[in-house]
C-alpha positions in Angstrom: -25.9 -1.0 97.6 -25.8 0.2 94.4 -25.0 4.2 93.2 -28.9 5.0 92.7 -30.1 3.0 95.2 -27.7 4.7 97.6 -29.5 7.9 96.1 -33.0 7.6 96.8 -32.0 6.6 100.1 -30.1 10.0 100.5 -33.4 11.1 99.3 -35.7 9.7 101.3 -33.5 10.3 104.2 -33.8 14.3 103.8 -37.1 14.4 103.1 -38.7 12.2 105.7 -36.6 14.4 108.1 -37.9 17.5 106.9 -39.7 19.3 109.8 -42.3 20.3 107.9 -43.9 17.1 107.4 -44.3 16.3 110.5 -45.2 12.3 111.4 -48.2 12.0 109.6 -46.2 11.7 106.1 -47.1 8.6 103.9 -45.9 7.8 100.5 -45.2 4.9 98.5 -41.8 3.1 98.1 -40.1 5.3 95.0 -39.5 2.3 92.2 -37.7 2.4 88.6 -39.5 2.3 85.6 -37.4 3.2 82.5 -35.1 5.0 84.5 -37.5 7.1 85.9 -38.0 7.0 90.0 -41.8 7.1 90.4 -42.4 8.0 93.7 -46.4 7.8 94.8 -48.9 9.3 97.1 -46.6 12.1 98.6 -48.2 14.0 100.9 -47.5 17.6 100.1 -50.3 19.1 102.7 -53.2 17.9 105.3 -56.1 20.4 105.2 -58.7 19.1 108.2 -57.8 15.8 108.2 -57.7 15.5 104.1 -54.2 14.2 103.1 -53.5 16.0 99.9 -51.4 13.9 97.6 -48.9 14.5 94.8 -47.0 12.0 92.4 -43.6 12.5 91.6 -41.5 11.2 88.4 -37.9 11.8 89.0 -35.2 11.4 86.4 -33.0 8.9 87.9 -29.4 10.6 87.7 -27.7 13.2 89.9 -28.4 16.3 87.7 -30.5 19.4 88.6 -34.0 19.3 86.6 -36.2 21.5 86.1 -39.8 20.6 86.2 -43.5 20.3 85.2 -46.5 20.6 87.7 -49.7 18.9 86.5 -53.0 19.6 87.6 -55.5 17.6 86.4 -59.1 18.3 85.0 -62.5 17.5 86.0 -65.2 19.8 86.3 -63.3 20.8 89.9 -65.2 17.6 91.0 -63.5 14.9 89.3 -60.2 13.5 87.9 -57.0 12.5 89.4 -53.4 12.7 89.1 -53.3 9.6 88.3 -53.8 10.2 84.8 -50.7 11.9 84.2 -48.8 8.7 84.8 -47.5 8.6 80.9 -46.7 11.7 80.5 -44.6 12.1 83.7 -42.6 9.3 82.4 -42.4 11.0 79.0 -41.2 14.4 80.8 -38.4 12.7 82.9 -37.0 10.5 80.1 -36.6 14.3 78.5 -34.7 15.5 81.8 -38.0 17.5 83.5 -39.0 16.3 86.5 -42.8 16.0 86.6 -45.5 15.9 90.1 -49.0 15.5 89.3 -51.1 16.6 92.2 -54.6 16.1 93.5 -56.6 18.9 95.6 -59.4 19.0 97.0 -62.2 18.4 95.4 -65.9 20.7 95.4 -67.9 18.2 96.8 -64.8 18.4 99.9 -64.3 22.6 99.6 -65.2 24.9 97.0 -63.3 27.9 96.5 -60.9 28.8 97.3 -59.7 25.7 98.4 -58.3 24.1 95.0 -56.4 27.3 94.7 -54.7 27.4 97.8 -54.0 23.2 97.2 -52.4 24.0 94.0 -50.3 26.7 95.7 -48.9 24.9 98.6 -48.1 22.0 95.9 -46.1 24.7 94.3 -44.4 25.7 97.2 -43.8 21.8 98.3 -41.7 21.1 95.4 -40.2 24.4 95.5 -38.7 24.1 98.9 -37.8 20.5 98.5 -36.2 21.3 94.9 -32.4 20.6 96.3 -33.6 17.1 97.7 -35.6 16.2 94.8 -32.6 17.4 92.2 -34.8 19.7 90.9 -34.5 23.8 90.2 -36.8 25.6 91.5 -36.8 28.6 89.1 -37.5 26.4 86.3 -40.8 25.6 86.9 -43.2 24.7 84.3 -47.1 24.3 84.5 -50.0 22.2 82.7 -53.1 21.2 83.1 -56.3 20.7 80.8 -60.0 22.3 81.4 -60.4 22.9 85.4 -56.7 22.0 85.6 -56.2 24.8 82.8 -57.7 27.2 84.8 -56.2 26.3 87.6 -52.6 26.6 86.1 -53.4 29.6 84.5 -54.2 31.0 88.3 -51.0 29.8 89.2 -49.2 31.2 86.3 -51.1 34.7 86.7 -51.3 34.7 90.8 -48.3 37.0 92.3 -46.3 35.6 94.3 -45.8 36.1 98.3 -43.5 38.2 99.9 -42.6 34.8 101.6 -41.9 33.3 98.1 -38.1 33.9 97.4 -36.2 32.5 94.0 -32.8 30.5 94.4 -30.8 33.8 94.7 -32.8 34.8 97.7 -35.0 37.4 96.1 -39.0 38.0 95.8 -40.3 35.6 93.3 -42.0 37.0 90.5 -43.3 34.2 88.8 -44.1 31.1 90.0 -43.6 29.4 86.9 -41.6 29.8 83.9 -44.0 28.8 81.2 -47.5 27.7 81.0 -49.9 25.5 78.5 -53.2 24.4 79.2 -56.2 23.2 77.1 -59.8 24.3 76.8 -59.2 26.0 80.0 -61.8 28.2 81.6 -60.5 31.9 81.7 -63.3 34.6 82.7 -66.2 33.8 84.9 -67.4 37.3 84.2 -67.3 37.1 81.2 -70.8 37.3 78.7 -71.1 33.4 77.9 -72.7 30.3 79.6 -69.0 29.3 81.0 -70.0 31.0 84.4 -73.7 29.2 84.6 -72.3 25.9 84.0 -73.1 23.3 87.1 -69.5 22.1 87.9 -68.7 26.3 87.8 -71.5 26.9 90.1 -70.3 24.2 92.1 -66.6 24.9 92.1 -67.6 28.8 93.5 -70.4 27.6 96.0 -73.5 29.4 94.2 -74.5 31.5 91.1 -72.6 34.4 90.3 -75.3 37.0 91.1 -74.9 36.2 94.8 -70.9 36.9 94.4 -69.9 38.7 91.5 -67.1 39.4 93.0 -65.5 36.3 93.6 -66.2 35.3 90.2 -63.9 37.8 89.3 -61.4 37.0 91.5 -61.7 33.6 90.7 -60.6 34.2 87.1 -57.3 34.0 85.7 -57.8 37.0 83.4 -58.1 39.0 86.0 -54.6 38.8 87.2 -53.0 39.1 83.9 -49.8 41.6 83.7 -47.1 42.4 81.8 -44.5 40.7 83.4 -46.5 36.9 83.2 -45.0 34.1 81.4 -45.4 32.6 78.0 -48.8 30.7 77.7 -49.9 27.9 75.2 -53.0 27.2 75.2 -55.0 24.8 72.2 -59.4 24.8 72.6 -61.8 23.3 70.4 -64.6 25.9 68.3 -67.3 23.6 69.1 -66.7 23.0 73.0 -70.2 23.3 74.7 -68.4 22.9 78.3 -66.3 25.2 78.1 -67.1 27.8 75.3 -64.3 29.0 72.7 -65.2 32.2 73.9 -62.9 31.8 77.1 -60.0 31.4 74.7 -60.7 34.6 72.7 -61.2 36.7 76.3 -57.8 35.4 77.4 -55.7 36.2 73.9 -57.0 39.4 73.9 -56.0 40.4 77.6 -52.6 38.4 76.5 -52.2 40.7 73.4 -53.0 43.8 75.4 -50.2 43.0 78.2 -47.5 42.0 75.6 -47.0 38.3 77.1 -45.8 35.8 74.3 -48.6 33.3 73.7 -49.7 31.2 71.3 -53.4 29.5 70.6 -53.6 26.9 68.4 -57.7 26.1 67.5 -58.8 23.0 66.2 -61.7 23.8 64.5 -65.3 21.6 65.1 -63.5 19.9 68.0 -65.7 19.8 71.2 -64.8 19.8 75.0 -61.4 18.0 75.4 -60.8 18.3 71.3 -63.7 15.5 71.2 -63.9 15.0 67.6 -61.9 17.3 66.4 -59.7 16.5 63.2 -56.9 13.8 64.6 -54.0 14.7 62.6 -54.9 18.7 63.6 -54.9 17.2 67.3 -51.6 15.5 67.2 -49.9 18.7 65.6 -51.2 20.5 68.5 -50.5 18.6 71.2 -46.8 17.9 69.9 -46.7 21.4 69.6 -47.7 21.7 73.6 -44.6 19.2 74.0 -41.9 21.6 72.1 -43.5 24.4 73.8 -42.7 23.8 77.1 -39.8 21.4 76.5 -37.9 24.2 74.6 -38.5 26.8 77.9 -37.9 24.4 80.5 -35.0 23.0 78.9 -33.8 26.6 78.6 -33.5 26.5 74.7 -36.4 29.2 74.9 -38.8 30.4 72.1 -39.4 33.8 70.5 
């Protein structure tokens, strides 16, 4: 048996022995691909019967990684982790360790259910970082549209009393940097991003019936000064999810003192849908350096 296969057997051997998983766990075989283990279909949680999954892309040495969680978009109705496949390649040949998950989607449970998915994702790979050679405190998180707003939840959220960092101590971050694109950011906020269908759909009704947990349901409102550093890149022209959202959450940014940077592409629509290409590129190589220079602990000012 050879040194890495010998590995992922150590590795499979912990995990599908953790308590915590009980005998319901299913997952793929782990397999190479450009010495990266990709390891399918984890099951990270079972809400009711619904198997929530997670993929993970596992540099394939003996190191300690940090890592990237990925949360896709979708309207909170759509999407899958599926299509983070490349990029969780790209992140492990760079020495991150990347899981894209699913969640429950709103045609399954509206809110808060995605939320508490995402979080108990989080909390999967943080207490399985030793058998997964990964670090727990160096966690990144991305995601684009729903999957923006969702990180940013998760980047904003405090922690648990139960959540502890390496050393023992409360968390106070879950993550250690952020980037999302054309993310939603303020349901309360005076613009059509709260009326939209997939929104409505996501909270379970219009906002007049629960202003409340529109609020609650926004990242802004959980902005303080001790968050992480966000990137986030949005189109002017985006009809889904209005440019407006970025402007609410740089100001509430600028106002708490968290590092952040928004790159617009200007006349680019939902997605940067025909924004200028070259202006696109820059921007998403940007994302790259972004959270490859925090994760990688070579930091930004």
């Amino acid at each position: 048996m050879s040194e890495a296969v010998l590995l992922v057997a150590l590795v499979l051997a912990a995990l599908f022995t953790t308590p915590v998983w009980g005998d319901t766990l299913k997952a793929s075989d782990p397999y190479l691909v450009d010495g990266v283990w990709v390891w399918e279909d984890i099951e990270y949680g079972n809400v009711d019967g619904h198997a929530l999954l997670l993929d993970a892309y596992l540099p394939a040495d003996r190191e300690v990684h940090p890592a990237v969680i990925q949360i896709h978009g979708g309207g909170w109705r759509n999407g899958s982790k599926s299509s983070f496949r490349a990029s969780g390649l790209d992140y492990a040949k760079a020495g991150v360790a990347g899981f894209a998950i699913d969640y429950r989607l709103s045609d399954v449970a509206t809110y808060p259910a995605a939320v508490d998915d995402c979080l108990a994702a989080i909390r999967w790979v943080r207490a399985h970082a030793v058998d997964l050679n990964v670090d727990p405190d160096r966690l990144g998180l991305e995601g684009g549209s729903a999957g923006g707003h969702l990180v940013l939840l998760m980047a904003f959220m405090e922690p648990g009393p139960e959540d502890l960092d390496a050393d023992g101590n409360r968390l106070t971050n879950f993550a250690l940097c952020v980037a999302a694109k054309n993310p939603p950011t303020d349901f309360t906020a005076d613009d059509t991003m709260h009326s939209h269908p997939a929104a409505v759909a996501f909270m379970g009704g219009p906002r007049e019936q629960a202003p409340e947990r529109y609020a609650e349901a926004s990242p802004v409102t959980y902005v303080s000064p001790d968050d992480p550093p966000v990137f986030f890149i949005h189109g002017t022209a985006d009809r889904t999810v209005p440019y407006n959202q970025a402007l609410v959450l740089q100001s509430r940014l600028e106002e708490a003192g968290i590092p952040h940077e928004l790159v617009t592409i200007e006349g680019a629509g939902h997605g940067l849908s025909g924004g200028d290409p070259q202006q696109i590129r820059q921007g998403m190589a940007r994302w790259r350096e972004f959270m490859l220079a925090h994760l990688l602990g070579e930091g930004e000012g």
